[in-house]
C-alpha positions in Angstrom: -19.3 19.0 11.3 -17.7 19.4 7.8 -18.8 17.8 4.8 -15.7 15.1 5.3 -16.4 14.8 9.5 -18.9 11.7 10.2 -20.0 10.0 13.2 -20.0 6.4 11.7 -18.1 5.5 8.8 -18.7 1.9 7.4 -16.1 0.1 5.2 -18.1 -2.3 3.1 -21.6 -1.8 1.7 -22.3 -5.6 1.5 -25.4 -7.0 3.7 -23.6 -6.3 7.4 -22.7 -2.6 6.1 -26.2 -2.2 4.9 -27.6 -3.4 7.6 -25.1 -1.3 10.1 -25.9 2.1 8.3 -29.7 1.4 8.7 -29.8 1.2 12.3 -27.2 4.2 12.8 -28.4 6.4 10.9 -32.0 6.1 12.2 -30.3 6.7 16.2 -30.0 10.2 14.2 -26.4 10.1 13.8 -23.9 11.0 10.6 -23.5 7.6 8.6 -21.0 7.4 5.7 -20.5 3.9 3.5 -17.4 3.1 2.1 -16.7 1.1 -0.9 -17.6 -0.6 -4.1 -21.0 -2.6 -3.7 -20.5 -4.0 -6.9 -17.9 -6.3 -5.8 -19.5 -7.4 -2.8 -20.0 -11.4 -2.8 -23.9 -11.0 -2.9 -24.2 -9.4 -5.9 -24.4 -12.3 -8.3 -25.6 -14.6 -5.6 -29.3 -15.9 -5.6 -31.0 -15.6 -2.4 -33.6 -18.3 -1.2 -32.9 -19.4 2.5 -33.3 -15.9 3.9 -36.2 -16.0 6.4 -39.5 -14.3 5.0 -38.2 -14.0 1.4 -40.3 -15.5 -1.1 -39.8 -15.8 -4.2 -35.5 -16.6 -4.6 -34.1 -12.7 -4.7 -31.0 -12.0 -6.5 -28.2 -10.6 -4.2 -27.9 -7.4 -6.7 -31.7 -6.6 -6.0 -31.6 -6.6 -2.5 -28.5 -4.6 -1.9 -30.1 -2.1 -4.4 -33.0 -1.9 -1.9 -30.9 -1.9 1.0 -28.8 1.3 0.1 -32.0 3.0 -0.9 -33.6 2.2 2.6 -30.2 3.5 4.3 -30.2 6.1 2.1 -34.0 6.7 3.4 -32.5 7.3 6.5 -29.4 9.9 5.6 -27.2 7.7 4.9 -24.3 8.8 2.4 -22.4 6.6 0.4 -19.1 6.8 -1.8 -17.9 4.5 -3.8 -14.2 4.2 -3.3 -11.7 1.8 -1.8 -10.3 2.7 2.0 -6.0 2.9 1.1 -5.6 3.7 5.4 -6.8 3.8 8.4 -4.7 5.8 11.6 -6.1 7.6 15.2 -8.3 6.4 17.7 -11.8 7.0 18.4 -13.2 9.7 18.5 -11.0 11.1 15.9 -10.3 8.4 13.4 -8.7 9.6 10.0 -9.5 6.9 7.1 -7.8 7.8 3.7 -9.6 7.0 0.2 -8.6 7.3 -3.1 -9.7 10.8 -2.9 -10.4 12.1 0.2 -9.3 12.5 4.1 -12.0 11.7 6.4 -12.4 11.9 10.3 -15.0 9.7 12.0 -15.9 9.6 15.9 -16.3 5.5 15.4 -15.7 2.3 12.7 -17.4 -0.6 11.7 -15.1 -2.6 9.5 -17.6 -5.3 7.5 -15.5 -5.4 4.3 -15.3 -9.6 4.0 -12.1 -11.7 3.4 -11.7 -12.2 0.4 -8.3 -12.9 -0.9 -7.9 -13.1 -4.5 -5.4 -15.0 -6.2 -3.7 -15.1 -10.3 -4.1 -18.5 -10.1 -1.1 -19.0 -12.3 2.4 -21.4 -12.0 4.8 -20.4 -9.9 2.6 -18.7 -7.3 1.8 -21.4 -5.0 5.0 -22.6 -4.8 6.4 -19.8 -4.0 4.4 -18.2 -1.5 6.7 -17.3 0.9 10.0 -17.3 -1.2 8.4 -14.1 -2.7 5.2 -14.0 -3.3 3.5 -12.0 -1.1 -0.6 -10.9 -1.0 0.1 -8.2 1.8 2.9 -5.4 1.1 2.6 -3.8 4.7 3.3 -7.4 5.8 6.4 -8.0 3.7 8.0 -4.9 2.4 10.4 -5.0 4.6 12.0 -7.9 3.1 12.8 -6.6 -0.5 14.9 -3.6 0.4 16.8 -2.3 -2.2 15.6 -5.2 -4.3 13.3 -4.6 -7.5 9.8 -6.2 -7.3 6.4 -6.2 -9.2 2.7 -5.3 -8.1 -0.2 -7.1 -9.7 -3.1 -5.7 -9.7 -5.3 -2.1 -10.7 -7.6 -1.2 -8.3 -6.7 0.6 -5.0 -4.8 -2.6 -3.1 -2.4 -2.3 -5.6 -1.7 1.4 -6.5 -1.5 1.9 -3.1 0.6 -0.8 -2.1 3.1 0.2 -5.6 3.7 3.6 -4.4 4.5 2.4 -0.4 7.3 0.0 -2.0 8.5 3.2 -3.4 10.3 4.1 -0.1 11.3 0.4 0.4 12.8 -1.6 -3.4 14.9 -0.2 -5.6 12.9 -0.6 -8.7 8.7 -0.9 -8.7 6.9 -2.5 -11.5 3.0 -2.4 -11.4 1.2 -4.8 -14.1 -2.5 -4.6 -14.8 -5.2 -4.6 -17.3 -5.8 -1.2 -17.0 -6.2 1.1 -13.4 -9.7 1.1 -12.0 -9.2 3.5 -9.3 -10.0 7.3 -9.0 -8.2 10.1 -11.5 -6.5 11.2 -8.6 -5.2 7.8 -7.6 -4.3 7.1 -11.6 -2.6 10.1 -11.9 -0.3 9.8 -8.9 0.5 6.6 -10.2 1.7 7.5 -13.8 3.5 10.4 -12.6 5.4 8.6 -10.1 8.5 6.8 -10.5 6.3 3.2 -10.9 7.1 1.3 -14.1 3.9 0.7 -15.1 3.2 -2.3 -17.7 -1.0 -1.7 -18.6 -3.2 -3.7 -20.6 -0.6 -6.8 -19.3 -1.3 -10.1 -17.1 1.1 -12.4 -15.7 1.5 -16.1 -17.6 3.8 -17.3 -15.1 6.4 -16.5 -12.0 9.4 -17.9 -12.5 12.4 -19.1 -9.7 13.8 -22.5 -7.9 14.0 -22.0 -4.4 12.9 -18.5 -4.9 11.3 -15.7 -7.3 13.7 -15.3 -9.8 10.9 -12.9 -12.5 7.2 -13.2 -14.1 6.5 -13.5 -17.6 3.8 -11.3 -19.0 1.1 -12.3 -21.6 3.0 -11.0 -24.2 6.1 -13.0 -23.7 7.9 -9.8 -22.3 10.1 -10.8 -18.5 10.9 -9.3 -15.7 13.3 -9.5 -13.0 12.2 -9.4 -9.8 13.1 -10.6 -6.1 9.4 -10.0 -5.2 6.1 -10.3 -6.6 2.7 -8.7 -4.3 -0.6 -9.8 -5.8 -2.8 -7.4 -5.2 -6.4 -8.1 -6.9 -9.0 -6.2 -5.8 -9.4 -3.5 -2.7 -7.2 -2.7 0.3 -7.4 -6.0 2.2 -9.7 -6.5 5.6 -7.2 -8.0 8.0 -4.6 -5.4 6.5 -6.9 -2.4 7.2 -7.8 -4.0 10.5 -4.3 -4.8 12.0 -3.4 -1.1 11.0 -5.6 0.0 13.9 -4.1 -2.8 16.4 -7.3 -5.1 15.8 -6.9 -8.7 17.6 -7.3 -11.4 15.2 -8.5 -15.2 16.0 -4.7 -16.9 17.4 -5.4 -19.9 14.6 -5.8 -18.4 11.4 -5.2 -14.3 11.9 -8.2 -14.4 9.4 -10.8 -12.9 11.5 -11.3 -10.2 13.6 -12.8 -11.1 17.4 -15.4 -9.1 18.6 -18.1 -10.1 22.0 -21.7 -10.1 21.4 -21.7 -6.6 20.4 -19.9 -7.0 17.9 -17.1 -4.6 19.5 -12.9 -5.0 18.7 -10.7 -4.5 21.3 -10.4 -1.1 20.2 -12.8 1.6 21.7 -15.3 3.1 19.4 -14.4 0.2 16.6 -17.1 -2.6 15.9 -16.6 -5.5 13.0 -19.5 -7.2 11.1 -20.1 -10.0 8.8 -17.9 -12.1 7.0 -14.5 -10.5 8.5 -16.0 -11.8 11.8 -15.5 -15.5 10.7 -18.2 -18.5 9.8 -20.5 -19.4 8.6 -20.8 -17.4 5.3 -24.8 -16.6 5.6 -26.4 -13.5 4.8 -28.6 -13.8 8.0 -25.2 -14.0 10.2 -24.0 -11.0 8.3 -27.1 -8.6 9.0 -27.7 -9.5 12.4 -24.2 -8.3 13.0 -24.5 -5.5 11.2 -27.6 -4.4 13.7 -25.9 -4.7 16.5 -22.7 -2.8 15.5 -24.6 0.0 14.0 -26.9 0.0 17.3 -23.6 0.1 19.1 -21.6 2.8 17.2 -25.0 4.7 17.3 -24.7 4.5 21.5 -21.0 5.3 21.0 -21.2 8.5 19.7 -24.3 9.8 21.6 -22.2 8.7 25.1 -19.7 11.2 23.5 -21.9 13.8 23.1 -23.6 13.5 26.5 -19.7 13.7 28.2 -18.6 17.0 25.7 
């Protein structure tokens, strides 16, 4: 096993993926955690209807203890956003802003968030180019020039796919919070890139007609992706063929342990649907880190 060849790999290091790598890593397998705990939802949450927890905890406290008890265990952690995911267990390749990694199994408990700019123009044009998912909708804006919003890996990811796709990519941010390798692909790609800029307002009738930036500065575009934040959940998920409820295509479906439709990959927590509790989201987490743990050993015993 190489230093970038893991038996479990967990994307999200909120209270599931905590709680995941835990139990994994004591079955005595090779536990990797992916992504940024400081944006997970607990953080600047204050805990107090957690059974057995007095006095109230904060959220940033107990996932501070929880990566030191996985880390107790062996668990490694990197702190970097997932841009892909491709393959099938036992030889799944995940993509981060920096490395290529191979894993025997997958537990996706990254949440749902879906941020939004919250300015005019966006609501009313969802769908008449606005978009929040650019392996969704690239398609649409061939040959058509189109913005990206956003500086963290959903969005300098998603700028440099529309590269194959529009004839003209614009990328507006405050500044890029993603890895030197990631910033520098960026700024030496053909990407307009308009730093240290937000976006007042999106402008079009029956559709996006351009944005106007902060500083009164436009641009025409056909298409606008807002991308705030990391690589999506559902995005990630429906790369690897991962069922989604038939309602709202918000969540993934997994059976009681916590398994997709997909061999060898298990979901946790929030992504899994309601209700929002941080007991919910740990209990989860056990069972699909028990369960990848039992993955990869049945793998061993049949090599």
């Amino acid at each position: 096993m190489t230093e970038t060849d893991y038996d479990v790999i967990i994307l999200g290091s909120g209270p599931a993926g905590l709680q995941a790598a835990i139990h994994a890593a004591r079955s005595k397998v090779s536990v990797l955690v992916l992504g940024r705990q400081l944006k997970s939802s607990l953080m600047r949450a204050h805990i107090e209807n957690y059974c057995c927890m007095l006095p109230t905890v904060t959220g940033e406290t107990l996932l501070s203890e929880g990566r030191q008890q996985a880390e107790k265990f062996g668990t490694r952690f990197l702190d970097e956003d997932v841009l892909n995911i491709s393959g099938q267990a036992p030889a799944i390749s995940v993509k981060t802003e920096s490395l290529d990694l191979k894993t025997k199994t997958l537990i996706l408990s990254m949440g749902i968030a879906r941020n939004k700019l919250g300015v005019p123009g966006e609501k009313e044009l969802l769908g008449k180019g606005v978009s929040y998912c650019v392996e969704c909708d690239a398609n649409f804006f061939r040959n058509e020039p189109v913005a990206v919003i956003g500086g963290e890996s959903a969005a300098t990811s998603g700028a440099l796919t529309l590269l194959f796709y529009t004839s003209e990519v614009h990328l507006v941010c405050k500044n890029l919070n993603v890895s030197e390798a990631l910033a520098r692909q960026i700024r030496e790609s053909a990407i307009q890139l308009h730093e240290d800029r937000g976006v007042r307002t999106i402008t079009g009738s029956s559709q996006v007609e351009g944005i106007e930036l902060d500083d009164g500065s436009r641009l025409k575009v056909s298409g606008i992706f807002i991308e705030l934040g990391a690589k999506g959940a559902i995005e990630l998920a429906t790369q690897l063929g991962v069922v989604l409820d038939p309602e709202s295509f918000q969540y993934i479906i997994t059976n009681k342990n916590q398994e997709t439709n997909i061999p060898g990959i298990y979901a946790a927590g929030d992504i899994c649907g309601p209700p929002w509790q941080m007991a919910k989201a740990v209990g989860e987490g056990c069972v699909a880190g028990l369960q990848a743990a039992a993955f990869v050993k049945q793998l061993r015993k049949s090599s």
